[in-house]
N, C-alpha and C positions, 0 to 999 in steps of 0.2 A: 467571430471571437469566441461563442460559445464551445465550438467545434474543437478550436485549438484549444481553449482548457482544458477539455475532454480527452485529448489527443496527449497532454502532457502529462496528466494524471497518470493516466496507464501506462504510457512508457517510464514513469518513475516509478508506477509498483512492479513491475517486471524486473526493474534492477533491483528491487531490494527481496522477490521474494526468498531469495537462498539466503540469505544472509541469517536466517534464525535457526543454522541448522548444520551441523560438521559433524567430518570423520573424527573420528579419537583412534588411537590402538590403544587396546585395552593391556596386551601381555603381549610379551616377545620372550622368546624361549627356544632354549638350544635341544633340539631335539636327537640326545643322545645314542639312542637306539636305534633311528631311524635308517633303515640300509639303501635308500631309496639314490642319495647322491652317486651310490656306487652299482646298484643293480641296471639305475636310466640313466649312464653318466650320461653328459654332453661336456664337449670341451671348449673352452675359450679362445679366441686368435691365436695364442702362444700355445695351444695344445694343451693346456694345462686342466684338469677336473674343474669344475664348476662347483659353486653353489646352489643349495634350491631354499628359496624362501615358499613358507606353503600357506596361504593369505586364505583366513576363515571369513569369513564374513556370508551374510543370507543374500540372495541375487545376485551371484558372482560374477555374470554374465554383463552388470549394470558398469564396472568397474574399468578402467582402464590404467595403463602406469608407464613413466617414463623414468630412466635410469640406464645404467650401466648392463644392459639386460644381453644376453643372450639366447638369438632363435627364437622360436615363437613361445608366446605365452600361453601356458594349459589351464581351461575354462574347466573343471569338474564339477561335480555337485555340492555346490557348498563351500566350494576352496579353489583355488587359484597357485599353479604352482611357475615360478618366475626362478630360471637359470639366472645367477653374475656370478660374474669372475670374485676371486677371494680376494677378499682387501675392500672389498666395495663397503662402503659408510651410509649409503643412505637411497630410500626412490620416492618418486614420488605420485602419490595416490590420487584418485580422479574419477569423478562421479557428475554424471549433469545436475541433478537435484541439490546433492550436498557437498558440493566445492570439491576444493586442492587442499591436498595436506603433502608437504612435504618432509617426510621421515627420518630422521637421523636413529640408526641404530644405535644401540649403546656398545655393542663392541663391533670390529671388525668381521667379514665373514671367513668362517674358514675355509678352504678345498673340501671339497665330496664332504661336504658335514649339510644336514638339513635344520633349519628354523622355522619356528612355529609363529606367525604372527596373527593377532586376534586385532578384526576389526567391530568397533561400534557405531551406529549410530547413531549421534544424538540432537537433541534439542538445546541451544543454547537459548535461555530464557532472557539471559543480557541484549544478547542481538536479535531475538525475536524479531519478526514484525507483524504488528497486529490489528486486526482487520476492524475497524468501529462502523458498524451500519446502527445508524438511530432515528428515527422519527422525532422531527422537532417542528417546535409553534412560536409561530411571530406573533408579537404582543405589540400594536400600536395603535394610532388613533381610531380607527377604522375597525373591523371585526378581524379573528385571527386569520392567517395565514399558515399553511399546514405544510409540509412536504416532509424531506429527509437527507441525512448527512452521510456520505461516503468516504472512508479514508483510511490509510494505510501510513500506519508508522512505528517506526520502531525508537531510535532516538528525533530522527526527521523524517518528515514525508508527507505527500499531498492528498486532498481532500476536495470532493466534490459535492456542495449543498444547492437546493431547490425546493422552493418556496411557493405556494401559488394556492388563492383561496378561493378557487372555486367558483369564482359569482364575476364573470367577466362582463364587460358587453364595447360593442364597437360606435362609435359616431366620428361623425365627421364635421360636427359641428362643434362651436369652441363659445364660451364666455367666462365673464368674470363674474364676481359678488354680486356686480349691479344685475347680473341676469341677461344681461344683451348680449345676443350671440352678435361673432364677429362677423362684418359686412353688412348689417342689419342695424335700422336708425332706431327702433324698440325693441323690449322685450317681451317675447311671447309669455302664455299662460301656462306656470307649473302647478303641479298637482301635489308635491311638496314627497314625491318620492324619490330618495337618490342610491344610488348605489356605487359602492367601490369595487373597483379592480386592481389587487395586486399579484406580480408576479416578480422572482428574484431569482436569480442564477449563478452562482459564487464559487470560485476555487482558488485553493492558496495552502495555505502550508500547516502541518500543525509542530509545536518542537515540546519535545519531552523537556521538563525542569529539573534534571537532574537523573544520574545514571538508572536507577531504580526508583524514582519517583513515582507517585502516583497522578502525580499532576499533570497537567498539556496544558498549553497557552497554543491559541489559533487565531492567523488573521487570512485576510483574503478579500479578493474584487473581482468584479462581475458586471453584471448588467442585471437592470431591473425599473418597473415603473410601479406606480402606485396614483388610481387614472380616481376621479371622483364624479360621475354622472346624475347629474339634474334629467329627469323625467318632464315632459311637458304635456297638456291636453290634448297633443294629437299623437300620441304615443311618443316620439322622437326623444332620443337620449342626448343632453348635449354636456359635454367634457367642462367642467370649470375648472380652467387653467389655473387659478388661483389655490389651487386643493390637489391637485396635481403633478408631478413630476415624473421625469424617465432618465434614463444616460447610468453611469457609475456606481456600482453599488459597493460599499466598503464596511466592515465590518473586524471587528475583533473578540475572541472570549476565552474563555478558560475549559477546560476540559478535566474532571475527577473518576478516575475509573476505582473500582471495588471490586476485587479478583476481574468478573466479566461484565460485571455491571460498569455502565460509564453515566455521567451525571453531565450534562453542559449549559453550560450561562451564559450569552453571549449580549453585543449589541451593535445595531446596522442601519447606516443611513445611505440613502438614497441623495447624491448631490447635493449632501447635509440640509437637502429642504423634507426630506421625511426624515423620522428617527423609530426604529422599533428596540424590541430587546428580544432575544432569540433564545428558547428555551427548549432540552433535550433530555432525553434517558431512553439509552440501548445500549447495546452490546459491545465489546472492546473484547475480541478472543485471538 
């Protein structure tokens, strides 16, 4: 179960990581002067001169274009130059990292005339997606619990947190309040030291509260137990079930980021027989 939360998380931050990041054309421009349609004409199906659109943009080589294109397209330094036929309206632009844009020119192109089109690069801060690693502490009956919180979102998206305080131990023997372990007509002699062990595992969703909010609300389920061991005079650890639980762990909180700062308050129970409150400050960049 833990596997496949892990396994979903990441294939959801894969789809969204492009998403905080497009082509723009920045200018388009009829390049008057330019003798280039007629010095490298190429002609179209009907014999007729071409156009050259001549695509500025930095790693020219990253780009690719579909359209009304004629012949191969020339990789230069720095620019890209792309034959169509006159009349053609529009292409469309194409990058792994920074999507599709598909371009409507403002006017028509004309025969043997060259265009200058200027591409940018940019960061769109609305569709960002943004990466929150933070160290957070569980607050419950027991001493805290320490791990940290992973997640990626932009308007939505998934989150993986881990929980665990350090101070485990194993038995295989079980009682209650009365002290009698189970199978056993008494109880043995404690030394009156206990110790707990918890551990939490949790993934689920976080959603932004509004376009440019500063706010997140997050919920999420998991697995996780929270074990309470009785010490006895012959060293032996034994589990009192009554102080104890394992199976589903659920949780919900809030989330306040401050430029990269993120702030979170959360709270999580364990098959509502444990209750903690989950508390956080890291990173959101």
């Amino acid at each position: 179960m833990k596997k496949d939360l892990l396994t979903f998380s990441l294939l959801f931050c894969c789809c969204l990581l492009m998403q905080g990041q497009e082509i723009k054309v920045e200018a388009f421009s009829k390049l008057e002067r330019d003798l280039t349609p007629r010095t490298a004409e190429r002609l179209d199906l009907n014999d007729e001169p071409c156009s050259i659109l001549k695509i500025v943009v930095a790693h020219a080589g990253d780009f690719r274009f579909e359209g009304n294109i004629v012949g191969d397209i020339l990789y230069k330094e720095g620019e890209i130059w792309i034959y169509m036929p006159a009349g053609s309206r529009n292409i469309t632009i194409m990058n792994d990292k920074y999507g599709v844009l598909r371009y409507e020119f403002p006017e028509k192109l004309k025969k043997q005339t060259a265009y200058e089109v200027q591409i940018k690069l940019v960061e769109n801060l609305e569709k960002k997606v943004r990466t929150l690693v933070m160290p957070v502490i569980g607050i419950g009956k027991g001493h805290p619990s320490y791990g940290f919180m992973l997640g990626f979102v932009r308007n939505t998206g998934p989150y993986l947190k881990v929980k665990y305080d350090f101070s485990g131990f194993s038995s295989d023997l079980e009682c209650r309040d009365d002290g009698i372990i189970k199978g056993a007509s008494d109880a043995p002699w404690y030394t009156g030291e206990k110790k707990q062990s918890r551990l939490s595992v949790t993934a689920g969703v976080i959603q932004r509260l509004g376009k440019l909010s500063p706010f997140y609300a997050y919920a999420g389920l998991g697995y996780g137990y929270n074990k309470l061991g009785w010490k006895t005079v012959n060293g032996d650890w034994v589990k009192n079930t009554d102080h104890s639980c394992s199976g589903i762990e659920a949780e919900v909180g809030g989330i306040y980021r401050l430029k990269n700062i993120s702030f979170m308050a959360g709270v999580q129970t364990n098959s509502f027989n444990y209750v903690e409150a989950t508390l956080g400050v890291g990173f959101m960049f």
